[in-house]
C-alpha positions as CSV (number, residue, x, y, z in Angstrom):
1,X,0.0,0.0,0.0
2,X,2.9,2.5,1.0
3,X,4.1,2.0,-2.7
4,X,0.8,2.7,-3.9
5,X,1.0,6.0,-2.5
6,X,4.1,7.1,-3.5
7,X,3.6,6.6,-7.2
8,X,0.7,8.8,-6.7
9,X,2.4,11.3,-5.2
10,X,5.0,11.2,-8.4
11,X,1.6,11.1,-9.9
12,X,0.9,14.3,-8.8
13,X,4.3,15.9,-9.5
14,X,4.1,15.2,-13.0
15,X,0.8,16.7,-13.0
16,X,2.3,19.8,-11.5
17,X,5.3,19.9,-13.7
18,X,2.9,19.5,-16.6
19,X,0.1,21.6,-16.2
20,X,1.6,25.2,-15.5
21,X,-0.9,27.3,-15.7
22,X,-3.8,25.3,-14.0
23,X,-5.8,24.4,-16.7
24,X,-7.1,21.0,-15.3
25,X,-10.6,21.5,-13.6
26,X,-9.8,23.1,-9.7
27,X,-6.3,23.5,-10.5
28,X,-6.5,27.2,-10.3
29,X,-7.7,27.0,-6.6
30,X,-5.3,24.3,-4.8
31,X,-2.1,24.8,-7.4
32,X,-1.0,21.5,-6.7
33,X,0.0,22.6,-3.7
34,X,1.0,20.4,-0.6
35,X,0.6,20.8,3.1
36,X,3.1,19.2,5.6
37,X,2.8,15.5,6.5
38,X,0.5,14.8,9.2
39,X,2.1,12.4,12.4
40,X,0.8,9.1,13.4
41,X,0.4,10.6,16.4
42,X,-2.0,13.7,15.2
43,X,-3.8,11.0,12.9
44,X,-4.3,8.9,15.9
45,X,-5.8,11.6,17.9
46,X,-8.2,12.5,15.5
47,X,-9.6,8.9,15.2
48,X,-9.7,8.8,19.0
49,X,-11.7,12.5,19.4
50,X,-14.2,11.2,16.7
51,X,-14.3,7.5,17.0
52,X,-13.5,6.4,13.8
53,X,-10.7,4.8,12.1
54,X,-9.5,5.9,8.6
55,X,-9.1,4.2,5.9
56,X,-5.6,2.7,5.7
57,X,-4.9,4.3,2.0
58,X,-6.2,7.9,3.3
59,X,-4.2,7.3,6.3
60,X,-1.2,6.4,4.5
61,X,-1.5,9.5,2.2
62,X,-2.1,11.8,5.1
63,X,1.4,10.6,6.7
64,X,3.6,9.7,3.1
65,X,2.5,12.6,1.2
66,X,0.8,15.4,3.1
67,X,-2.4,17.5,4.6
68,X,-4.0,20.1,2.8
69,X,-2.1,23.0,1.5
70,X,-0.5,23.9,4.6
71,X,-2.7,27.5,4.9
72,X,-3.2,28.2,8.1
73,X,-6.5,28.0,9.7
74,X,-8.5,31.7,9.3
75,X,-12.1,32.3,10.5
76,X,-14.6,32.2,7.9
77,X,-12.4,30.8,5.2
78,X,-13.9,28.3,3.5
79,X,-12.3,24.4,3.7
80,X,-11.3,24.5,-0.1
81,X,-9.0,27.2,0.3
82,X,-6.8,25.5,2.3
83,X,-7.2,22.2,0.0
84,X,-4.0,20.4,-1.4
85,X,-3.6,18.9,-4.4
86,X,-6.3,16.5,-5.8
87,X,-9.6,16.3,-7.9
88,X,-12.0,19.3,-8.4
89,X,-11.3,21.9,-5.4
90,X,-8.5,19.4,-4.1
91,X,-8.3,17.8,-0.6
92,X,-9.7,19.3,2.6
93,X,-7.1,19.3,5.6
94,X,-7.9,16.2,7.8
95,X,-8.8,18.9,11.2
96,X,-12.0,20.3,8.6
97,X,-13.3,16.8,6.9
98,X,-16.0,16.3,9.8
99,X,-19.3,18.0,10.1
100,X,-21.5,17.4,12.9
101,X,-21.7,14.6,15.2
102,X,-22.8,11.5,13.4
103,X,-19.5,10.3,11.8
104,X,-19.0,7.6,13.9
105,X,-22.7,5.8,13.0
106,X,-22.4,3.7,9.9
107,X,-23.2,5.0,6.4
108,X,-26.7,3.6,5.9
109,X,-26.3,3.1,2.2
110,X,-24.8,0.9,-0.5
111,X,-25.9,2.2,-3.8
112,X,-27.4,5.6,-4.8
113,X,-29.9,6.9,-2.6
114,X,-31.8,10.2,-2.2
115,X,-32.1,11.7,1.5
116,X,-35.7,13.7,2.7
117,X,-35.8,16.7,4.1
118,X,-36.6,16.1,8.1
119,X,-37.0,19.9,9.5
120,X,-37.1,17.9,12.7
121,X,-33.7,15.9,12.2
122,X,-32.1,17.9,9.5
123,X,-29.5,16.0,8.1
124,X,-27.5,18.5,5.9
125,X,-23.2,18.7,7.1
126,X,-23.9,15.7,9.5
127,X,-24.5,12.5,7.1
128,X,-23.6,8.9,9.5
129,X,-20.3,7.5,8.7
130,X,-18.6,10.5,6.5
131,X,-16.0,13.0,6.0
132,X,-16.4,15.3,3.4
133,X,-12.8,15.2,1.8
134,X,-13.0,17.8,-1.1
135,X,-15.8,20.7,-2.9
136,X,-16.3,19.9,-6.6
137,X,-18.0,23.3,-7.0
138,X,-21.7,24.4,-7.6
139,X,-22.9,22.5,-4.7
140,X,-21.3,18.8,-5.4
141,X,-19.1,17.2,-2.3
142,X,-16.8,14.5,-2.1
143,X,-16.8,11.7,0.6
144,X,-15.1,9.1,2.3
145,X,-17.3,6.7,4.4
146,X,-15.5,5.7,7.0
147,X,-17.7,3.8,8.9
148,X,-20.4,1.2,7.1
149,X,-20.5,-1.6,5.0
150,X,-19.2,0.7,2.1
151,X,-15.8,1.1,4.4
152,X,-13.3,2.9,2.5
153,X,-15.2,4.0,-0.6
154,X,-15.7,7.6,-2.5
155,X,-19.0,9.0,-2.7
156,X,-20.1,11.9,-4.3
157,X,-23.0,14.2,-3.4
158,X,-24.9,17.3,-3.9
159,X,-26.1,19.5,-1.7
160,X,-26.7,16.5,1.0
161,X,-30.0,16.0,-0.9
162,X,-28.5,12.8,-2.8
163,X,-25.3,10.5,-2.8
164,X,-24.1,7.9,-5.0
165,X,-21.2,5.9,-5.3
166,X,-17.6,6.0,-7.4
167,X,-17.1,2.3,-6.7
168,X,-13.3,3.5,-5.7
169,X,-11.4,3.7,-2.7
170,X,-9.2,6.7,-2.0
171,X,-6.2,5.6,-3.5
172,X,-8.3,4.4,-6.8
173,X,-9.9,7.9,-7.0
174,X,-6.6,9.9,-6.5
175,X,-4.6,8.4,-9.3
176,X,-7.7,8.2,-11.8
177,X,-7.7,12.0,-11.2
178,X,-4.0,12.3,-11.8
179,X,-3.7,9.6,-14.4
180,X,-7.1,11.0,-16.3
181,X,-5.9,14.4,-16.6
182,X,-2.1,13.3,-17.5
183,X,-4.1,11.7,-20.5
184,X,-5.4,14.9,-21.4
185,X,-2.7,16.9,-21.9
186,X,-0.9,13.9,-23.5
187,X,-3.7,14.2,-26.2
188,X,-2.9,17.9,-26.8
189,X,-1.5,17.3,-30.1
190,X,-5.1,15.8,-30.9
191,X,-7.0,19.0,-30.4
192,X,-4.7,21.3,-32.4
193,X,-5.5,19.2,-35.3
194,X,-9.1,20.1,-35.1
195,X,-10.1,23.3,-37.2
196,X,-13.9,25.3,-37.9
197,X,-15.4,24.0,-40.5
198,X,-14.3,20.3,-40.5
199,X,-16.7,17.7,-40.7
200,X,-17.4,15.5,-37.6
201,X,-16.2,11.8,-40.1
202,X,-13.1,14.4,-40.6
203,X,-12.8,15.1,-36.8
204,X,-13.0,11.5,-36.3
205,X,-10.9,10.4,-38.7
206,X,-8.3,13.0,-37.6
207,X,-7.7,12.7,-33.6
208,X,-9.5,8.9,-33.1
209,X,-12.3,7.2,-31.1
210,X,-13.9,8.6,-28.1
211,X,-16.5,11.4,-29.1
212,X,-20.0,11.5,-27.8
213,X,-22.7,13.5,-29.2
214,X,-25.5,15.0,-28.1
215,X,-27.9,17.9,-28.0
216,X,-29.1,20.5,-25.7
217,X,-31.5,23.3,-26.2
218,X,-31.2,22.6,-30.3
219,X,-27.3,22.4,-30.0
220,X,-25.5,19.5,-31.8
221,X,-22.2,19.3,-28.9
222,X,-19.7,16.6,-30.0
223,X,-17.0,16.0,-26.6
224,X,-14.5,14.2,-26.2
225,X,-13.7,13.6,-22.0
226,X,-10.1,12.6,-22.9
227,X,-9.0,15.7,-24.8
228,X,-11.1,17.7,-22.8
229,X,-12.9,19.5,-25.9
230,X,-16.4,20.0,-26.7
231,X,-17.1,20.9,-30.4
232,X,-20.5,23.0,-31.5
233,X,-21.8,21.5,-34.5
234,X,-24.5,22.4,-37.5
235,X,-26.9,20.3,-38.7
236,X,-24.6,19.0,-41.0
237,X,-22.2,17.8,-38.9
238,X,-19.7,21.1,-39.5
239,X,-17.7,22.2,-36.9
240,X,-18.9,26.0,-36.0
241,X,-16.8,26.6,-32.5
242,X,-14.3,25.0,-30.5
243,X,-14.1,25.0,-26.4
244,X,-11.2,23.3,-24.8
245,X,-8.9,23.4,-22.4
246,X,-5.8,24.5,-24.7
């Protein structure tokens, strides 16, 4: 497992080294930045104060590679600015990945599931068995349940209205998110071959497999998740605008 982590922590270096100016999704908040590695002592304590124990892969990562960003603590500043390196926002430091009092019941749930609005037991920031572990932006959460039968799995969520699983642990989830977006920029070359006015069989035929189509409000979108690109197309098939990450 200690192996594990380390090659995502070069992982993550080569993500740094490669994507300068924070183009990658969240990038521009946490800058791949790094906070100091947290003792087994410290880790230990926590558990103890909320009477859990973390996963071993979190744990490990917490110790081998580091906490947060290493901002210091400042009153009203939101968790995600002081979020390391990771997916969407990045990771919240371990001290701010609790909300309310519940963590230590287990997760009640094994597959996606919709929670009810109780204004007698409101359940929003204190979900059983979770941390929240990093802010995908416009209202979506990340998770780690750390108590259930679901032990050691991602979850993501939205507004604590709704949760469904990634079917990954943490160490799954961290290097798809590194090894995802290395892909992307490693299919660079790719998107600059693309031009207005090809046809999609051109676009195909030019940059490979992998394109989805679909339409919204009477928009033809061709996107490719790999390339990060998302074409505008007429109704016959000609590109008209390009939106990407390069």
């Amino acid at each position: 497992m200690e192996q594990e982590i380390l090659e995502i922590k070069a992982l993550i270096d080569k993500l740094r080294a490669t994507d300068t100016e924070c183009r990658i999704f969240g990038a521009d908040s946490h800058r791949y930045r790094i906070g100091p590695k947290l003792s087994t002592t410290v880790i230990k304590d926590f558990e103890k104060k909320h009477d859990i124990t973390l996963p071993e892969d979190y744990r490990l990562y917490l110790q081998l590679v580091g906490n947060g960003n290493g901002t210091p603590w400042r009153e009203r500043a939101a968790a995600w600015e002081r979020a390391g390196a990771g997916p969407d926002h990045g990771l919240y430091p371990l001290a701010e990945t609790v909300n309310g009092n519940r963590v230590s019941q287990p997760f009640p749930f094994t597959e996606k599931c919709e929670i009810e609005y109780d204004p007698e037991d409101p359940w929003e920031g204190n979900i059983p068995g979770l941390i929240e572990i990093a802010d995908q932006g416009c209202t979506g959460t990340t998770h780690l349940v750390v108590n259930g039968k679901t032990f050691g799995t991602v979850w993501d969520g939205a507004e604590y209205d709704y949760f469904y699983p990634t079917h990954l642990t943490f160490s799954q989830w961290m290097r798809a998110w590194a090894e995802e977006n290395l892909q992307v920029f490693a299919n660079k070359p790719l998107v600059e071959r693309i031009r207005v006015g090809m046809t999609k069989d051109e676009v195909i035929a030019a940059t490979g497999e992998g394109w989805t189509e679909r339409t919204v409000s009477e928009l033809i979108l061709l996107e490719n998740a790999l390339m990060r690109v998302q074409l505008e197309l007429d109704e016959s098939k000609i590109v008209l605008k390009i939106r990407s990450y390069f």
